[in-house]
C-alpha positions as CSV (number, residue, x, y, z in Angstrom):
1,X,-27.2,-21.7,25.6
2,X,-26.6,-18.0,26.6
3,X,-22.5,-18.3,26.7
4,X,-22.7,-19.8,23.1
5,X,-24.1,-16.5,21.6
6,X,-22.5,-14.5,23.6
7,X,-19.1,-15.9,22.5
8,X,-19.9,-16.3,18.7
9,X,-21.2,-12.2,19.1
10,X,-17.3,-12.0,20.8
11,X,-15.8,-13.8,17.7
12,X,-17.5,-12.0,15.0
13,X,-16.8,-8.3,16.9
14,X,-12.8,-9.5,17.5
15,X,-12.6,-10.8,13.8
16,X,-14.6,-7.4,12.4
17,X,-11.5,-5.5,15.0
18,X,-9.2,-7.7,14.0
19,X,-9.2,-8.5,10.2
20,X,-11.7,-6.0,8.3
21,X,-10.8,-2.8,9.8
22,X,-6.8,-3.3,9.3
23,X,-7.6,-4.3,5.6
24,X,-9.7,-1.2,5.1
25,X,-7.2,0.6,6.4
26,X,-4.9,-1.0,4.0
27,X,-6.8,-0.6,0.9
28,X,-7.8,3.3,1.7
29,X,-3.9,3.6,2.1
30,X,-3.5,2.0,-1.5
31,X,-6.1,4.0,-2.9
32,X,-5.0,7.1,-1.6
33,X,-1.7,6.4,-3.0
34,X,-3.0,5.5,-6.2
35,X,-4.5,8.8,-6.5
36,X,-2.0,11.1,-5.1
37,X,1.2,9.6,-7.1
38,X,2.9,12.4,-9.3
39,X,6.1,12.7,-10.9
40,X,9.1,13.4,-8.4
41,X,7.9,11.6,-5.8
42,X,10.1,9.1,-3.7
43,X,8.6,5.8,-2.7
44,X,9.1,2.4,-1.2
45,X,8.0,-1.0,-3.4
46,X,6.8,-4.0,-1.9
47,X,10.5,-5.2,-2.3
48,X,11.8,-2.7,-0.7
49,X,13.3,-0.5,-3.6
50,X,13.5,3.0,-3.0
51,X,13.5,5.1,-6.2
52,X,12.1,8.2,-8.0
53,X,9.3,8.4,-10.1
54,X,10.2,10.0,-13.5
55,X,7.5,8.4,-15.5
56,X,3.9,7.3,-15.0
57,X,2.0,5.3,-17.1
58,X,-1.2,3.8,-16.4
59,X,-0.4,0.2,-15.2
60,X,3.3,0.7,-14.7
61,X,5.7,3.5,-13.4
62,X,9.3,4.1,-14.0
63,X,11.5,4.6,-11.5
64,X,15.0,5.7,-10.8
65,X,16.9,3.9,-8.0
66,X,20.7,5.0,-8.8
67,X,22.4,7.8,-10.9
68,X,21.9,5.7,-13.9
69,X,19.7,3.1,-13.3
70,X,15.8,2.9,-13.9
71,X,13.7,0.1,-13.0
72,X,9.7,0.0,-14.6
73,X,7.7,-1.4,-11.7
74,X,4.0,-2.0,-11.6
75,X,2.2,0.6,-9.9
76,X,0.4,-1.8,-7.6
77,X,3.9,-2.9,-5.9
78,X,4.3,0.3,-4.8
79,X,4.4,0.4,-0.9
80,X,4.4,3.8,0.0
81,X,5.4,7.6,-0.3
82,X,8.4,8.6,1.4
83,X,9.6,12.0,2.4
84,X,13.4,11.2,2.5
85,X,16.0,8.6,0.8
């Protein structure tokens, strides 16, 4: 009776270390990205577009990917902040 409570406390502390704390990581990453977004900034989309932000809008974000080419992209596909292209 012992061994089964000690391995359902094992499961719920590997799925806590596993699962909850990676996507709370995640979603602070989001967040803070969310917050910190600015005009000029390079980033990466879920897609894995790289392009410049040149407009921000509240639920969308324009972006330019070439010399003269502009994609508007939700701001919830973005990925990340990069420092270089």
């Amino acid at each position: 009776m012992k061994t089964e409570y000690i391995l359902i406390i094992i499961a719920v502390v590997l799925y806590y270390f596993l699962v909850y704390k990676e996507e709370r990581k995640l979603k602070e990453k989001k967040d803070y990205i969310k917050k910190n977004l600015s005009l000029q900034d390079r980033i990466k989309t879920k897609s894995g577009i790289y392009g410049k932000v040149v407009e921000l809008n509240q639920y969308t974000a324009l972006i330019k990917t070439g010399k003269d080419s502009f994609i508007e992209i939700d701001r919830n596909s973005i990925e990340d902040i990069v420092e270089d292209l």
